[in-house]
N, C-alpha and C positions, 0 to 999 in steps of 0.2 A: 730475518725476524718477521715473524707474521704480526696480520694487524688485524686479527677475527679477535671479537671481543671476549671479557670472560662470561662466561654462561652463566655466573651465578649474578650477573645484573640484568637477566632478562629487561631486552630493549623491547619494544613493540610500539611498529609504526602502522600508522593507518595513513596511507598515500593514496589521495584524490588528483585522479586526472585521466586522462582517457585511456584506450587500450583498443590495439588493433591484433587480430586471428594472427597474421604473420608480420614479420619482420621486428623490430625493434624501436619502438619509441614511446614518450607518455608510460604507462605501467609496466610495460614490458621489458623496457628500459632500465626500468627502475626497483622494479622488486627484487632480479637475480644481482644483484652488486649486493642488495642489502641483505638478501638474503645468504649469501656468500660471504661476508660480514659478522654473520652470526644474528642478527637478528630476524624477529618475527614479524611479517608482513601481513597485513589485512588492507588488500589493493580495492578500493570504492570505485570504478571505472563508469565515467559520467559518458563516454564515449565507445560503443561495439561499433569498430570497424573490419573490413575484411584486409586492411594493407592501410598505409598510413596518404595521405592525399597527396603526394610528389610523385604517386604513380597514374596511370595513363587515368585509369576509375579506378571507382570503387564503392565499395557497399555495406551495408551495414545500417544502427538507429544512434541518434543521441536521445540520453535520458530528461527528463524536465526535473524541476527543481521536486517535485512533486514524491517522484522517483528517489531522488536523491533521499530527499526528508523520510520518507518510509524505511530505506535500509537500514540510516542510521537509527531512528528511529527501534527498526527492531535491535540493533544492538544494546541500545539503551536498556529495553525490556527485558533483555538477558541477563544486564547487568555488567556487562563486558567494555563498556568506555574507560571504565576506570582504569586497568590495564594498558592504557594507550601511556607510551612514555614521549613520544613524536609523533606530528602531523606534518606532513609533506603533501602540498598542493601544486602543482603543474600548469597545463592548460586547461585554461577555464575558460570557454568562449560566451557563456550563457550567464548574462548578468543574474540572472534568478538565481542559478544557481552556485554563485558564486556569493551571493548576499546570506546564501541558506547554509555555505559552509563559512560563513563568518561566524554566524549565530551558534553553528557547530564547533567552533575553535574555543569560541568565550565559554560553552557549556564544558568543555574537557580541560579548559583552564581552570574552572572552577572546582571542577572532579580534581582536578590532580596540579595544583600549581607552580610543580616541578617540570610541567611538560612545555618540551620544547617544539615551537612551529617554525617552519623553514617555508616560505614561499616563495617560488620561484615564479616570480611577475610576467609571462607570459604572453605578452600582445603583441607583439609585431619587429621585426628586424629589418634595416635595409632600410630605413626613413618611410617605413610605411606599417599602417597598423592591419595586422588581422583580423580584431575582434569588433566588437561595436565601440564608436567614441565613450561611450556612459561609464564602459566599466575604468578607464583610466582613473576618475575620480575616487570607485569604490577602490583600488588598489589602494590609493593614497589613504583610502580612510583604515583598510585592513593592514598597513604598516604600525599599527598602535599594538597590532598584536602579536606581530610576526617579530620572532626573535631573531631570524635567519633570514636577510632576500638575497634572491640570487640573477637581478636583469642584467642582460647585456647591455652595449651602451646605449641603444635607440630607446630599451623599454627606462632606464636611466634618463633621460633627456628628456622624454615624457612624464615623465613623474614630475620632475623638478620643473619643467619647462626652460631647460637652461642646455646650450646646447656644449657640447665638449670638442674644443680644439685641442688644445696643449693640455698638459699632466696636469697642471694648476687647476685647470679649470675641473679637471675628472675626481681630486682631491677635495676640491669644493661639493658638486653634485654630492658624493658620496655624505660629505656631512650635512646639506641638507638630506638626504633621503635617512640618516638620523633624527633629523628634527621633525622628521613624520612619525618617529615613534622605535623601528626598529637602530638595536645596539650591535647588529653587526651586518653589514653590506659586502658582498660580493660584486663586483661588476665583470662580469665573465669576459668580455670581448670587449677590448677595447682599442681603437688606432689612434696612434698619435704619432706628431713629426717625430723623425731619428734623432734632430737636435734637442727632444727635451728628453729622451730616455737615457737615464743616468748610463756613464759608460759600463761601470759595471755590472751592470745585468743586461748589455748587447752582450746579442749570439753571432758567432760568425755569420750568420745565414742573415744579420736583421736589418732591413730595409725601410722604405716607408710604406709600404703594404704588411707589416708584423702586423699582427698581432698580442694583447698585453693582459693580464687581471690585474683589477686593483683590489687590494682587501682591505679593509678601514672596521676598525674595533673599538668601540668606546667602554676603556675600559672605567672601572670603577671612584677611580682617584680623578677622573674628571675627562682625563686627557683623552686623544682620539690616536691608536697608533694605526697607520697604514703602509701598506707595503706591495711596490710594482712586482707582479710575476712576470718576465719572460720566456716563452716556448717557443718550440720551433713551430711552421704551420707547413700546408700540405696539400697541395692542389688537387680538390676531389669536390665530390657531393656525401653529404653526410647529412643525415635527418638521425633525433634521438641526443647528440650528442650533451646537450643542454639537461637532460632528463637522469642522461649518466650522471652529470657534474652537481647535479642537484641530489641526488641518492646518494652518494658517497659524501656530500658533504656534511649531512647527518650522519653517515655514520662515522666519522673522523671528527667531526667536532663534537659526538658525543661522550668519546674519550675526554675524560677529565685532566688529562695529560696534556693536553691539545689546546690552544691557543688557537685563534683564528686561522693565522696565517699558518702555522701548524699544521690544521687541518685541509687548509686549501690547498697548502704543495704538496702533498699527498694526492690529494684530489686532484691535482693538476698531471703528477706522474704518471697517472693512473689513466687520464682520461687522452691524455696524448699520446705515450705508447699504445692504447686502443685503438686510434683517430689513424696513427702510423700504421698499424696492421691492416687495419682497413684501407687505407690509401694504398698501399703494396697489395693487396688483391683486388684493387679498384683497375688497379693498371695492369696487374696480368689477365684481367678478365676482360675489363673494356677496352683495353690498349692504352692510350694516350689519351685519356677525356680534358678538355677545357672547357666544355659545359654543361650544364643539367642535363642527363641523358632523355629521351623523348620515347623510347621503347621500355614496355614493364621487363623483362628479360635484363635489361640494363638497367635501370634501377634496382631491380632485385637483386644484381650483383654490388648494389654499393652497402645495403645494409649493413650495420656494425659486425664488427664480430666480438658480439659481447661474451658470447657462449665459450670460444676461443680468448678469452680474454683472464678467462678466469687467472691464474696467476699474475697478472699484471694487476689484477682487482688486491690479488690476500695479498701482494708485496712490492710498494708503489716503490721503497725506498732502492730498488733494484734499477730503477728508472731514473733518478732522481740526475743524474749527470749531467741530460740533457737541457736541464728548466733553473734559470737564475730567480734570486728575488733581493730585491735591496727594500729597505728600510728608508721611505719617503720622507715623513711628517708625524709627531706622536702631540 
C-alpha cells in the first residue's frame, strides 16, 4: 500500500532551513521525502553551504534576516503565501532570523488558518548547545505557534529546564512543552534505563545505550495520550537524519487518517530502514568505524542514502516489523 498523497489535496510546504551543494541535510534532506510524498515544496535556504560542517571544511554564505525578509517578501507580492498548506522550520542558528520567521508563520496563519507549522527545535544534542543561548528563549516563545515540535532530548530539557532520567520524567517534559503552547511533541531520541521500558516494546537487541521516541497528543477532550516508540539503533555517523524525521512527519500527520502516533511510526519505519542502509554502506566502505571519521573521503561515504531510499520513503509499512510502540499515559 503506498502512502503518496491524493493529488487533488494539493499540500504545499515552504520549508525553512539551510542547504548544502552536496550531500544530505537541512533542505536537502528534506524536500526529496516530501516531495516523493506527493507534495509541493518551496525550500527558503537561510544557509548555502558547499557540504554540511562534520566535514574536514567547507564553504559557502549564510543569509541575514534581511535576506530572509525580502524573498518572502517577494512571495507575498505574488500573492503566492496563500497556497502554503505547511511550514516546516529546521536549523536556525540566527536569532534574527529566526524572530523574522516567527513574524512569517503568524502572517500565513492568518492567510490560511488551516495551515499547519512543524518546528523542529534545532539547538544542540549531546548536553551541549550549538546555537547562541538567546535563541532557547525565543523557541519557548514560538511553541505558541508551532502545531508540530520535533527536539530530541537535550533540545527537550532545555526548553523545559528539566532534565530526563526515567520515562516518568520524559512523560512529564513532553506535557510541559504542551504548556508552551504546542498540541503535539515529538521527542525523537530519547535514553532511558532498560528497567522503565515497558517489556513490551523491548527489542531483542535493547540495552541501556537504546535508544526510544516519545509521542504525546493532546487530544481534544482534554486528555494527553502518549506512546514509547522502540527501534533498533546502529553504530555509524549520520548527519540529516533529524531533517528526514522532520519532513516525513508532515507529511504522515498530514493525512487526516493519521493520529500522532500514527504518523510517527511510519516516520519511524521509514527513517530507520534509511539509517540501516546507510549504516550497511558505512561499514562496507569505511570498514569498522567506531568514530566520527576525520577524512572528507570518509565522511562522504557516511552520507544518507536518501536517494536510494526512496521505497522505504512511499512504503514505511513494509518495515514496520522491526519498531514496537506501547501506549504510556492518555
Amino acid at each position: 500500500m503506498t502512502t503518496i498523497i491524493d493529488e487533488e489535496q494539493n499540500y504545499r510546504v515552504l520549508s525553512i532551513q539551510s542547504h548544502t551543494v552536496s550531500g544530505y541535510c537541512g533542505n536537502k534532506a528534506a524536500v526529496f521525502p516530501l516531495q516523493t510524498l506527493g507534495f509541493d515544496v518551496d525550500n527558503l535556504n537561510t544557509v548555502q553551504f558547499s557540504n554540511h560542517t562534520g566535514y574536514p571544511s567547507w564553504t559557502g554564505s549564510r543569509m541575514n534576516a534581511n535576506d530572509v525578509q525580502e524573498l518572502f517578501d517577494g512571495l507575498e507580492k505574488n500573492e503566492l503565501i496563500g497556497e502554503y498548506t505547511h511550514v516546516l522550520t529546521g536549523y536556525i542558528g540566527n536569532f534574527a532570523i529566526l524572530e523574522t520567521i516567527q513574524n512569517m508563520v503568524r502572517k500565513l496563519k492568518a492567510v490560511n488558518p488551516d495551515l499547519i507549522y512543524l518546528c523542529d527545535t534545532v539547538m544542540g544534542d549531546g548536553g551541549a548547545l550549538y546555537v547562541a543561548p538567546e535563541i532557547v528563549p525565543l523557541y519557548r516563545h514560538i511553541m505558541q505557534y508551532a502545531d508540530v515540535v520535533t527536539p530530541n532530548q537535550f533540545e527537550a530539557e532545555t526548553l523545559t529546564e528539566t532534565k530526563i532520567t526515567s520515562l516518568e520524567e520524559a512523560c512529564q517534559v513532553a506535557k510541559k512543552l504542551h504548556s508552551l503552547g504546542s498540541p503535539n511533541v515529538v521527542i525523537t531520541t530519547l535514553s532511558l534505563p532498560l528497567k522503565d521500558v515497558p517489556v513490551e516494546v523491548q527489542l531483542e537487541t535493547s540495552s541501556e545505550d537504546s535508544l526510544y521516541c516519545l509521542s504525546s497528543q493532546q487530544i481534544k477532550d482534554g486528555t494527553t495520550e502518549q506512546y514509547l516508540i522502540a527501534f533498533p539503533t546502529y553504530e555509524g555517523y549520520f548527519t540529516g537524519t533529524g531533517d528526514l524525521f522532520s519532513s516525513l512527519t508532515v507529511a504522515h500527520f498530514a493525512r487526516k487518517e493519521n493520529s500522532l502516533i500514527e504518523a510517527v511510526f511510519k516516520v519511524i519505519c521509514s527513517v530507520n530502514a534509511i539509517t540501516k542502509n546507510t549504516y550497511l554502506y558505512q561499514q562496507k566502505k569505511n570498514s569498522s568505524m567506531k568514530t566520527k571519521p576525520n577524512a572528507a573521503n570518509l565522511v562522504h561515504n557516511c552520507e544518507l542514502r536518501l536517494i536510494q531510499g526512496k521505497k522505504e520513503i512511499e512504503h514505511p509499512e513494509l518495515f514496520k516489523d522491526v519498531i514496537k510502540k506501547v501506549k504510556i499515559s492518555s
